[in-house]
C-alpha positions in Angstrom: 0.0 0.0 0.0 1.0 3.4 -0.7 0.1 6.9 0.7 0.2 9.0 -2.2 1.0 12.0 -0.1 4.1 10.8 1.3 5.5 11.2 -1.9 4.1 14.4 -3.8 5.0 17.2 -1.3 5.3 21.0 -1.8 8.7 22.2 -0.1 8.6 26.2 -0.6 4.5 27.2 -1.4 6.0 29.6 -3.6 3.0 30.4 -5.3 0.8 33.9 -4.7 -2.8 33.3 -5.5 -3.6 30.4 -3.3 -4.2 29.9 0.4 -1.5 27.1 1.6 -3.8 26.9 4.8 -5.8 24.9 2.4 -3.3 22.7 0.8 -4.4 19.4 0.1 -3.2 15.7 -1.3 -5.1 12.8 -0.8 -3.9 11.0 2.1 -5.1 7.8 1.3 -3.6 4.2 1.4 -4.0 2.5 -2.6 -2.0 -0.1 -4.7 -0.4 2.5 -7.7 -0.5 -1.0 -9.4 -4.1 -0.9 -9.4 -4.7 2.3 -11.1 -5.8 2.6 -14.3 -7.8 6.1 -14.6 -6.3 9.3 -13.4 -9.2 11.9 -13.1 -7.4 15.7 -12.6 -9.7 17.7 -10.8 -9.0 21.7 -10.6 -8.2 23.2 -7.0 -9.5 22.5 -3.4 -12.7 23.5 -2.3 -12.9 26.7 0.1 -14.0 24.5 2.6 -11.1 21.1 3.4 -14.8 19.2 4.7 -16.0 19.0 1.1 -13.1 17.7 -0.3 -13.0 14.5 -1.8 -11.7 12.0 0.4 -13.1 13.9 3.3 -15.3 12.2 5.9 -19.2 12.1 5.6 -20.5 13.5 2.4 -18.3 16.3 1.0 -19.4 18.4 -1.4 -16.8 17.5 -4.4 -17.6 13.9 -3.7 -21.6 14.6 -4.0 -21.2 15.6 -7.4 -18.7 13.6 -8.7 -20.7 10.2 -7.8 -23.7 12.2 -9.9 -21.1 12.8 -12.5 -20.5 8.6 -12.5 -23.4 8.0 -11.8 -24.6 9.5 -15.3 -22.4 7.5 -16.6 -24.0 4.5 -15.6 -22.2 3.7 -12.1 -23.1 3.4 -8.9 -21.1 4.8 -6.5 -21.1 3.8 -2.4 -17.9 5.3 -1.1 -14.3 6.4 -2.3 -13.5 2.6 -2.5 -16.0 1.8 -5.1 -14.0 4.2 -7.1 -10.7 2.8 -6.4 -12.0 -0.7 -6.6 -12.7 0.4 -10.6 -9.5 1.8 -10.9 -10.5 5.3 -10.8 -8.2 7.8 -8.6 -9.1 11.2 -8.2 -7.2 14.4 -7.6 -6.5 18.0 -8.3 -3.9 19.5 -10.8 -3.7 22.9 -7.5 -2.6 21.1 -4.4 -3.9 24.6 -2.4 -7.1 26.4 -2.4 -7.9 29.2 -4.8 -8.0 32.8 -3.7 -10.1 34.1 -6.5 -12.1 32.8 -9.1 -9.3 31.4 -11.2 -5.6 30.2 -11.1 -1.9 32.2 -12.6 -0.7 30.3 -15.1 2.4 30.5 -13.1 0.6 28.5 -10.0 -0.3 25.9 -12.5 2.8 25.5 -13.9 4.1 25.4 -10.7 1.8 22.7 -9.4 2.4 20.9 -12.4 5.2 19.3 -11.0 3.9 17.9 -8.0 0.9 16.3 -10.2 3.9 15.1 -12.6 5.3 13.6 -9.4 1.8 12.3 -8.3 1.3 10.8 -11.7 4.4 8.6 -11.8 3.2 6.8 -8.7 1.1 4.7 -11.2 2.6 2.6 -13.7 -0.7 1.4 -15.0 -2.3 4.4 -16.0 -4.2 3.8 -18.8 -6.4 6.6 -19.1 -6.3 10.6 -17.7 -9.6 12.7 -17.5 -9.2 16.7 -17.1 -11.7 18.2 -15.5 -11.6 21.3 -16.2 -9.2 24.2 -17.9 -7.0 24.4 -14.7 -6.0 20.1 -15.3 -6.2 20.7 -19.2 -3.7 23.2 -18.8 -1.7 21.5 -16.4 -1.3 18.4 -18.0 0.0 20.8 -21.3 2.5 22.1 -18.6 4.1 18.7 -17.8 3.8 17.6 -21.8 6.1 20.6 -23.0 8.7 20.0 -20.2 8.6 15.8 -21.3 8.2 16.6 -25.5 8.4 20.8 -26.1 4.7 20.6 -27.1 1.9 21.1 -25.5 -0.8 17.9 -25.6 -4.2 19.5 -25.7 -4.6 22.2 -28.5 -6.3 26.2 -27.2 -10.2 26.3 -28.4 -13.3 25.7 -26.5 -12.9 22.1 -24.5 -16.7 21.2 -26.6 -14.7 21.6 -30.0 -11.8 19.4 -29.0 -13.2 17.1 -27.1 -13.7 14.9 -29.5 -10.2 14.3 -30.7 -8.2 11.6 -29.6 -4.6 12.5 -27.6 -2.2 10.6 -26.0 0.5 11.1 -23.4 3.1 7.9 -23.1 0.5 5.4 -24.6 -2.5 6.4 -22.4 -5.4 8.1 -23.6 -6.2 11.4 -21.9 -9.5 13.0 -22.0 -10.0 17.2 -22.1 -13.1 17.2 -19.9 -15.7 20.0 -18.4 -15.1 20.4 -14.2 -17.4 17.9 -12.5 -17.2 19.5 -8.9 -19.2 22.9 -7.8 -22.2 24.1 -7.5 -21.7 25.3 -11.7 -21.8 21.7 -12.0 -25.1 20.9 -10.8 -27.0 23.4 -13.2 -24.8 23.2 -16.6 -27.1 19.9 -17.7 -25.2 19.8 -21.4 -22.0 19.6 -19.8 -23.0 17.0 -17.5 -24.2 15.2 -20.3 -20.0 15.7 -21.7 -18.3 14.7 -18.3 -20.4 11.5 -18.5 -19.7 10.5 -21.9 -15.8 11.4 -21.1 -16.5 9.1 -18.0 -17.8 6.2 -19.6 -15.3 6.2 -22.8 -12.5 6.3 -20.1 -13.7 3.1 -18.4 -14.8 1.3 -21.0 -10.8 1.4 -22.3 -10.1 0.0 -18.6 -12.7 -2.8 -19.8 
């Protein structure tokens, strides 16, 4: 078993738009083996009681089981969704500030989820959620190839292309977590369909 925040660890919190009172990796015990679907996430919730893998029913959790739910699964608890292979987290280890991110704090962060991402030697699939992963995971592509992975344009227009990072498949996506989530029905309808074509890879 592994604790994934023994290993991705901020050492200076260098970064200038995000509260580090509210930094957060998962502190959960997994088998990286067993991975198979990295789903990025964007930033922390204000509060550190909705966050996913907090006790009870958080808020990011609520709406990320309606997300797989929608796409036809049923979820009980966090270990449901590691027991399919599915591990979630966020591209911003600390909480936001304002209503978005610096480029700079992404970039930044980038290199813990880089870190975080080379836990698992499985991976078979990687779902964005969101502008802040999307732009992320372009982050940690031009540092490995000198190109970024996801082309600029509305995440509805490229969605529907097929890119890969080091054989896996990796899915832009819309942000499943929020209370934006819960009234944006079309791209509920997108997150589930990203959902569903990342699992059905896993088989």
């Amino acid at each position: 078993m592994t604790k994934v925040g023994t290993y991705v660890q901020c050492r200076d919190f260098a970064c200038g738009d995000v509260s580090t009172t509210r930094h957060s990796v998962p502190q959960i015990d997994l088998e990286p083996d067993q991975v198979r679907i990295l789903m990025i996430s964007e930033a922390p919730p204000p509060e550190i009681s909705d966050d996913f893998y907090a006790a009870g029913a958080p808020f990011y959790w609520q709406t990320t089981v309606q997300a797989f739910e929608q796409a036809g699964v049923t979820l009980r608890s966090v270990q449901d969704l590691l027991d399919l292979g599915v591990y979630i987290t966020t591209a911003v280890k600390c909480g936001k500030t304002g209503y978005g991110v610096k480029a700079p704090t992404i970039e930044n962060c980038s290199q813990l989820l880089e870190t975080e991402m080379g836990l698992f030697p499985n991976l078979i699939a990687v779902l964005l959620m969101g502008e802040v992963a999307i732009k992320a995971m372009n982050y940690i592509a031009k540092r490995q190839s000198g190109k970024r992975l996801i082309p600029s344009g509305s995440t509805y227009k490229i969605r529907g292309n097929e890119y890969s990072y080091r054989g896996m498949r990796v899915f832009p996506s819309y942000l499943q977590t929020g209370k934006s989530f819960l009234i944006e029905k079309s791209k509920q309808k997108m997150i589930a369909e990203d959902i569903r074509a990342a699992l059905d890879l896993v088989g």
